[in-house]
Every structure is written in structure tokens, then in C-alpha cells.
N, C-alpha and C positions, 0 to 999 in steps of 0.2 A: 978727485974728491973721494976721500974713503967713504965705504958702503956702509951705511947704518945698521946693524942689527940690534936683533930684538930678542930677548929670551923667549925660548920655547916653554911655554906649560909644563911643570913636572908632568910626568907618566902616573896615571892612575897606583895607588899606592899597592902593592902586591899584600894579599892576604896575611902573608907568614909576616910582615914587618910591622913594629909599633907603628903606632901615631907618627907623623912627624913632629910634631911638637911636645917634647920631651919635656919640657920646662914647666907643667902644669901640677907636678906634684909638689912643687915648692913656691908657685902660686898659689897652693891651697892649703900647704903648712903656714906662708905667712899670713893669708886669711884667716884663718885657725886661731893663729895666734892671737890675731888683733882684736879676734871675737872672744879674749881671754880662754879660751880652753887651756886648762891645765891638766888635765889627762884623758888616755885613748887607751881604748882597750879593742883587743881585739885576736883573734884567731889568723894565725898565718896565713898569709892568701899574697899570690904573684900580682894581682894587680893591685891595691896598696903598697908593696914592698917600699918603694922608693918612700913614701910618706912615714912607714913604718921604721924605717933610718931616720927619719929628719928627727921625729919625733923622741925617738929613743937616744938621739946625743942631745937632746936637750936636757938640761938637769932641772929645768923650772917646770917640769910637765912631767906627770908620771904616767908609766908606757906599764899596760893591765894585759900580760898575755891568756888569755883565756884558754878552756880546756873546751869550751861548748859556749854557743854566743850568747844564751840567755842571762848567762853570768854578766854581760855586759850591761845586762837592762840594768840591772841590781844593783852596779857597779856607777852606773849614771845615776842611777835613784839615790844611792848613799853622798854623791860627790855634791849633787844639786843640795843636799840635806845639809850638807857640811861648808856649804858657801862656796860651791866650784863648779865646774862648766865642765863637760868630758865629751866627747865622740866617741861613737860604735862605730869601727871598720869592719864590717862583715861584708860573706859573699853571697849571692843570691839563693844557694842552696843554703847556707844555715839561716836563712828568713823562719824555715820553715819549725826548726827549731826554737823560737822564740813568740810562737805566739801565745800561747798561755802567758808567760812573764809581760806580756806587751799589753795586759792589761792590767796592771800594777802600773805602769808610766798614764794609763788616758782616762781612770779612774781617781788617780792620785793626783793629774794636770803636772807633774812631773814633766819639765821642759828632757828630750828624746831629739839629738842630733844625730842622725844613722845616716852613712854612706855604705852606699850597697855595692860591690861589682856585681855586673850581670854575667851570668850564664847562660847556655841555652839558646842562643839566640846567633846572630850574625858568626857565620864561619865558626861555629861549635863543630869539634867532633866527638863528643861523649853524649851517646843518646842518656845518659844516665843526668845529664845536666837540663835536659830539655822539659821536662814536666815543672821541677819548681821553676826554671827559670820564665816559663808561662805563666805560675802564680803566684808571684813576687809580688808586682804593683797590686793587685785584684786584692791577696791575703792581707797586705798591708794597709790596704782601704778599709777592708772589712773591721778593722781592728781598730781602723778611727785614729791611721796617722797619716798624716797628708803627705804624697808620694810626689814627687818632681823627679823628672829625668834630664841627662847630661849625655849629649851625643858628641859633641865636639869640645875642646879645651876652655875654648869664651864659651860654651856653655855653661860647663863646668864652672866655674870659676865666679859667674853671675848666679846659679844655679843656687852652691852653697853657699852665696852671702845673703840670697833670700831666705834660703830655709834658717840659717843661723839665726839671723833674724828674731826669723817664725819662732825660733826652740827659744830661745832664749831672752826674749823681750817678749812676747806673747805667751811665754810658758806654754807653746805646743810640741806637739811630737811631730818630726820631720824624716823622711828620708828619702835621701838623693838617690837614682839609681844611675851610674856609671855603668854607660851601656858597653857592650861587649864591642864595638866596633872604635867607641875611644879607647880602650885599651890593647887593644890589637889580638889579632889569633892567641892563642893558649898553641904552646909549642909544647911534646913532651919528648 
């Protein structure tokens, strides 16, 4: 009688390697989509990237590369104005950038979909990330927009269909924060 075996456990995931599940930024463009966004703006940033493809070969959705993230609040505020749904992909240090504009979105009731990647935090090695990435969620409160965080993929993915939700049928200001450990180390 052959001997039954049994898979072992993967090995704890090593620091320097993504996620294993690599398939969550296109679970979150087709969310995206289905919550009609038709455009995203946003400043370059490695963890976005893969979204920031999906989005940019789409022709039905316009892709807003920004110079500074605040341009993004403005850029949601005009979209909402004009009959359109957008997302802000920023990274936890240009929060910090955006809070003056952030009170043009909770003043005006201005529906505000942000996804944030984190800094600062799990396996950072730029002490220069570690201060805002501490006053991300805190700043973002103080400003009077409801903060939700995403540590794993089914986080994620349940994460922004509530907040979507939140911006867009309750006309609130939402933003997801994409923690540093579902995106894996920052390599340089």
C-alpha cells in the first residue's frame, strides 16, 4: 500500500519576497470598475504599479498622472462634479501633502475614494518613511475621513468594496490604507 503523504506548510514568506498572492491588483481593478470609476489619478508609486497598468490600458477610464497628490483631491472633486467616480492612489508619505485640499472633499461632502500604500512600518528600511507612515491613519482622521486598513489580499478586496460603498453611495470620504506587509519589502 503506497504511503499517503501530506503537503508540508509553505516556509514563512521571506521579507524581500511579495505577497504570495499576486492576483489582488486585478481583483481590485475589476472592483473598481464595477463601482464605475472612470478615472485614477495618481503619482508613481511601486506598490500601485500593477493597478496603475491595468488602468492605464483601459481606454474607458482616464489615468491622471499627477506632479503632487493634492492635485488628486481636485481632480476627484471636478470628476464627481461632472458625473464620474475617480480614485486617488497615493503613498503614505504624500498624505501628508494633501491635507489642506482634504478639506475642500469634507466640507463640500464630496464622495473621496483614496487608497493609500503604507510606509514606515513592517520591514521599512528608510527611517525617512517612518514618521508620516505613523501619521497617516491619525492625520487622515483628524481631517474627517474614515480610514480602513488592508493587511492581507481578502482584506483588501472586502476592504475597498466597503469603503467604495462609503464614497460613493453615502457621498463620504474614504481611505484604504494598504499596509506595508501586503505589499511586500520595498527593494532598492
Amino acid at each position: 500500500m503506497a504511503r499517503k503523504t501530506t503537503a508540508r506548510p509553505a516556509a514563512t514568506e521571506s521579507l524581500d519576497r511579495a505577497p504570495l498572492d499576486v492576483e489582488w491588483p486585478e481583483q481590485l481593478y475589476r472592483l473598481l470598475k464595477a463601482a464605475q470609476v472612470r478615472q485614477v489619478s495618481y503619482v508613481p508609486d511601486a506598490g500601485h504599479s500593477a493597478l496603475i497598468r491595468l488602468f492605464a490600458a483601459d481606454s474607458e477610464v482616464v489615468s491622471n498622472v499627477l506632479t503632487t497628490e493634492e492635485e488628486g483631491i481636485a481632480i476627484a472633486t471636478g470628476a464627481w462634479l461632472g458625473g464620474s467616480r475617480s480614485v486617488l492612489l497615493l503613498q503614505s508619505s504624500g498624505v501628508g501633502n494633501c491635507v489642506n485640499m482634504l478639506s475642500l472633499v469634507t466640507m463640500t461632502r464630496t464622495p473621496l475614494l483614496m487608497l493609500v500604500t503604507m510606509r514606515g512600518e513592517w520591514a521599512e528600511f528608510n527611517p525617512w518613511q517612518v514618521p508620516m507612515g505613523l501619521a497617516t491613519a491619525p492625520v487622515l482622521a483628524a481631517m474627517g475621513i474614515h480610514v480602513m486598513r488592508a493587511d492581507t489580499p481578502s482584506d483588501l478586496i472586502e476592504t475597498v468594496e466597503s469603503a467604495a460603498a462609503l464614497a460613493f453611495e453615502a457621498e463620504q470620504q474614504a481611505a484604504v490604507l494598504l499596509s506595508q506587509r501586503l505589499l511586500g519589502r520595498k527593494k532598492w
